[in-house]
N, C-alpha and C positions, 0 to 999 in steps of 0.2 A: 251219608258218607260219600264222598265225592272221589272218586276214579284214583287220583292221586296218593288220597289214602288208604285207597286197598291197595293201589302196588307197594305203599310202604310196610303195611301189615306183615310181620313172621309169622311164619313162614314166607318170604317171599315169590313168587316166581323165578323160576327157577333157580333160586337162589341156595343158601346152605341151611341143612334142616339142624346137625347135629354141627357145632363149630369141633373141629381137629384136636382143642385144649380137653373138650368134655368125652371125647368117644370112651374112654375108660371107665368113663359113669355110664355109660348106655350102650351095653350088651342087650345083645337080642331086639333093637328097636329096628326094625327093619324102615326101610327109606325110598318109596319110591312116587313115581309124580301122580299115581294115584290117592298113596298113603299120605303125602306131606303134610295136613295139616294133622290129622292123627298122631305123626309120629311127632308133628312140632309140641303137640297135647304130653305127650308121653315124657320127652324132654324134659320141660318142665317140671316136668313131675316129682321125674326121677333127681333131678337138681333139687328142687326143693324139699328134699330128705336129707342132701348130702352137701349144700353151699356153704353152711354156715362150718363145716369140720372138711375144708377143703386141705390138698397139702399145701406145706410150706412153699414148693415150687412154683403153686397155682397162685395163693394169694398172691404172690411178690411178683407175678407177670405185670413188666411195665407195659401201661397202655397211655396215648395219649390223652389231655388233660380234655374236660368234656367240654370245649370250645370248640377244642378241635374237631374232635367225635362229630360234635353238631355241624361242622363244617363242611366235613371231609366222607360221613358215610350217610348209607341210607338208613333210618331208623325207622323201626315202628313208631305210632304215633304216641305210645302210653313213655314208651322210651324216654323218646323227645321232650315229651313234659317235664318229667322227672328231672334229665340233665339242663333241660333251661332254666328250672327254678336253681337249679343248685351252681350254674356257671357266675354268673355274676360273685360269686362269694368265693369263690374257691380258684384265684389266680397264680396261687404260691406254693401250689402241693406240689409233689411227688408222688405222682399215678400210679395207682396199681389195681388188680384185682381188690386188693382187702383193701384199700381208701374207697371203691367203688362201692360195694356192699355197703361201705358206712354210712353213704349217704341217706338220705331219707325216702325208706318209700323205694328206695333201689334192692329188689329182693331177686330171687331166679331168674322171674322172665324177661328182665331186665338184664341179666346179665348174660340170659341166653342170646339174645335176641341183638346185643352189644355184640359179644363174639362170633358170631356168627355174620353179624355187619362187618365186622375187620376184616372176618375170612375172603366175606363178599368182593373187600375193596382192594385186598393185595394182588400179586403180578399176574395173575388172572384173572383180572373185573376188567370188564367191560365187555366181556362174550357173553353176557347173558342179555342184554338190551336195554336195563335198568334203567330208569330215569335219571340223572345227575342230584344230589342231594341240593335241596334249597340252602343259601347265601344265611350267614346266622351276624352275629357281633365278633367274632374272633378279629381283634385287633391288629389288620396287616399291615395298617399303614406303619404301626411301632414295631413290627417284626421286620418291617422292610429297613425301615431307621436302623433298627437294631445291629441285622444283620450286615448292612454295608459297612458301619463302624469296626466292625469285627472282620469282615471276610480277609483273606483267605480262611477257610476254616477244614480241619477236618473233619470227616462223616461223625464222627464221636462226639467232636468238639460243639456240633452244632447242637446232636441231644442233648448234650450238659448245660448250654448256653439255654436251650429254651424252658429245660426245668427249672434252671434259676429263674426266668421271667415266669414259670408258670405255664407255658402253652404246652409242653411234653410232647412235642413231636418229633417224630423222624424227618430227613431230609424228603423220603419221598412220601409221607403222609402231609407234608408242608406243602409242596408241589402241589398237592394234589387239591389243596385246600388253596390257592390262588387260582387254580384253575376256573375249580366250582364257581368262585365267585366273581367268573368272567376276567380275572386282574392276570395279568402279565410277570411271570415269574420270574421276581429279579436276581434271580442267578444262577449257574451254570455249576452242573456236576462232571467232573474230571476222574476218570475210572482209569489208576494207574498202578502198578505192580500191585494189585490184591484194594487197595485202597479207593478210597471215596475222595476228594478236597473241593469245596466248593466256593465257588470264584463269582465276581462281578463276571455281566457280559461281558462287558469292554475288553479284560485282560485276559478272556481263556485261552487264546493262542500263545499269548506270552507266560503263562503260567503254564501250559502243558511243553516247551520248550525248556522251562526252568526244571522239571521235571524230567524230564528226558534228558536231559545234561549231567542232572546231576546221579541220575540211576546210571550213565553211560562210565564217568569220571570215576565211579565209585565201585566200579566192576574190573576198571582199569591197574587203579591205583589204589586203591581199598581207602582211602583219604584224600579230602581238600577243602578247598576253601570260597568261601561266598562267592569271594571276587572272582576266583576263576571258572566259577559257573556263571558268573556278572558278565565276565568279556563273552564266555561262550556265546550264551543266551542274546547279548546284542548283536554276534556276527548272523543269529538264524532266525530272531525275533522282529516284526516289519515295526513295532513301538520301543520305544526305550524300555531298560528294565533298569531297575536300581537294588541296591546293596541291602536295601530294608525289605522291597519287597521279595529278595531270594529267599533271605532272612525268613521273613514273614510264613512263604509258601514251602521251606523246611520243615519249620517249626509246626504246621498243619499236618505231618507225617507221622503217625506214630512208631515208627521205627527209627528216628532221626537220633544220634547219638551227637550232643556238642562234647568238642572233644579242648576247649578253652573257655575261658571265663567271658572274654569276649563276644566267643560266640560266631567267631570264623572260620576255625577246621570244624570239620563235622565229619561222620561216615554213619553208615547204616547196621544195623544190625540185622542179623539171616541173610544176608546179602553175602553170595560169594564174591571174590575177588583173586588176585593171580597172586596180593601180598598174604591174604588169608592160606592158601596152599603153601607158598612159601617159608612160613611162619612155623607151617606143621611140618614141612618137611625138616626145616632145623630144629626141632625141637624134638621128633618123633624119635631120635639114634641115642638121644641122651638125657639123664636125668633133669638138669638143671643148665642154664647159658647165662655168663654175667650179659647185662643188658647192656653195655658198651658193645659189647663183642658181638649180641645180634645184631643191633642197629646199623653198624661197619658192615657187617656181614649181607645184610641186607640191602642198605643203600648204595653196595658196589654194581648193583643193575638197575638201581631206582634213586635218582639223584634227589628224585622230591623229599625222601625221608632224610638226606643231610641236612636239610632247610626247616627241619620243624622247629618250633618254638620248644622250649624244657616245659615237660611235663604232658607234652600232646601225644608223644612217643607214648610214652608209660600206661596215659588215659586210652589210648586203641587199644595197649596189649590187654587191659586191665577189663574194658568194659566192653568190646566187640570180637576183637579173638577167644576171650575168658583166659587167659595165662594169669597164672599164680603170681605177683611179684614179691621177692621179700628181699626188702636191701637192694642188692646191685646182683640177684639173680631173678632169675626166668624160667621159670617150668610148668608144663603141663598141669591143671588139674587132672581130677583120677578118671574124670570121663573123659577127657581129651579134647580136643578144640569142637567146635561146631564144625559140622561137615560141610561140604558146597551145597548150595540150593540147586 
């Protein structure tokens, strides 16, 4: 057995004895750099009483697809067999705990020894000295294709996107798996009000401008439009921006609310704003407001809402303040508007 495969061997060096998902199965294993392969014996053990009547929580834990696994963590070597006979066959699943166990030959220690590699590889891996896992088949040049066809994307949008292809990774188990394999990470993550969106290199300036305009615009005036985060974003962006791509880098938002068919007002939801206050203060003295009468009311210190298109007005009060409409009145539901963030 050669050097490399005892550092891959589970119990690793100082790696994780008991992974975080299983500790509710393994009271009383106690854990220390003495004990660890003992308690890694125990482990197992104790799993292979209890894997196959796991809860419903545990089966349905999504993990990525074992391309990536192979990829992206450190595996024991029994592991590693296991998932390379079974990768080539299985491009199209949706990962989990219970598709894992189905595989063949994939029993406890396999699944110990799995979760406990994830542990290893999340936002504290790499303080222990580990080796980097070896380069497998996981198809990047088509994830790279993939990806640029699609980006902008959000952190969401990207899991959804690689379960349909099959690979089941996260943004930063993806990353992590171009590293490994020496290649150059073709794109860039944008960490913006609570959110993820990940961009080509080339445009993350311009894309984190499009972002910031349109959170600015939208704090101001509680609504607007493509265009006018279009002219923003060219007075402070050093590239051109266009209309599809504001479009584009919206639509990557999961709080993005279009507020026309088109698809050019927009405004955000949980997002306060100064028209959201206002909103609640006329509405908060009285049961009901015909909607003519707020609109007037309102757009006599906001001239942007005399300008809206019919039907954009209604779709704000309707889907981002939460106002009741019926007919040509206005009122509160019984919890009352959303509060400022």
């Amino acid at each position: 057995m050669s050097g490399d495969d005892r550092a891959q061997r589970y119990p690793r060096a100082g790696g994780v004895v008991i992974p975080p998902e299983l500790m509710r199965f393994c009271d009383g294993i106690g854990v220390s750099a003495n004990e660890a392969a003992g308690a890694a014996r125990a482990v197992v053990q104790r799993m292979a009483r209890v894997t196959y009547a796991l809860p419903r929580s545990l089966r349905e834990l999504r993990l990525p697809s074992p391309a990536i696994v192979l990829q992206a963590y450190l595996l024991d070597e029994r592991t590693r067999r296991v998932l390379e006979r079974a990768a080539p066959e299985t491009r199209a699943k949706r990962w989990t705990v219970a598709e894992y166990l189905a595989l063949p030959r994939f029993g406890p220690f396999c699944l110990v020894d799995l979760l406990a590699a994830r542990a290893e590889s999340g936002p504290t891996a790499g303080r222990r000295g580990a080796p980097a896992p070896p380069p497998c088949a996981l198809p990047l040049d088509e994830v790279s294709a993939l990806l640029m066809r699609a980006m902008p994307l959000g952190g969401d949008q990207v899991g959804r996107l690689l379960d349909h292809e099959g690979t089941g990774a996260t943004v930063r188990e993806l990353a992590r798996a171009y590293r490994s394999a020496g290649r150059t990470v073709p794109f860039r993550v944008i960490r913006h009000g609570g959110c993820e969106v990940v961009v080509a290199p080339s445009v993350r300036n311009a894309a984190r401008t499009v972002l910031v305009a349109a959170t600015q615009f939208i704090s101001w005036w509680g609504l607007t439009t493509v265009q006018q985060i279009v002219t923003r974003a060219q007075l402070r962006a050093t590239t051109s921006v266009s209309a599809a791509f504001v479009a584009r880098m919206l639509a990557s938002l999961p709080q993005v609310v279009w507020l026309d068919q088109g698809r050019e007002w927009f405004s955000f939801r949980g997002n306060s704003s100064a028209l959201l206050r206002a909103i609640r203060d006329a509405l908060g003295a009285v049961e009901r407001v015909e909607l003519p009468s707020l609109g007037r009311a309102l757009a006599g210190e906001r001239a942007l809402l005399a300008k809206l298109p019919a039907g954009v007005w209604e779709r704000y009060l309707s889907l981002v303040a939460g106002c009741a409409i019926d007919g040509v009145w206005v009122r509160l539901p019984p919890a009352g508007l959303p509060s400022p963030a």
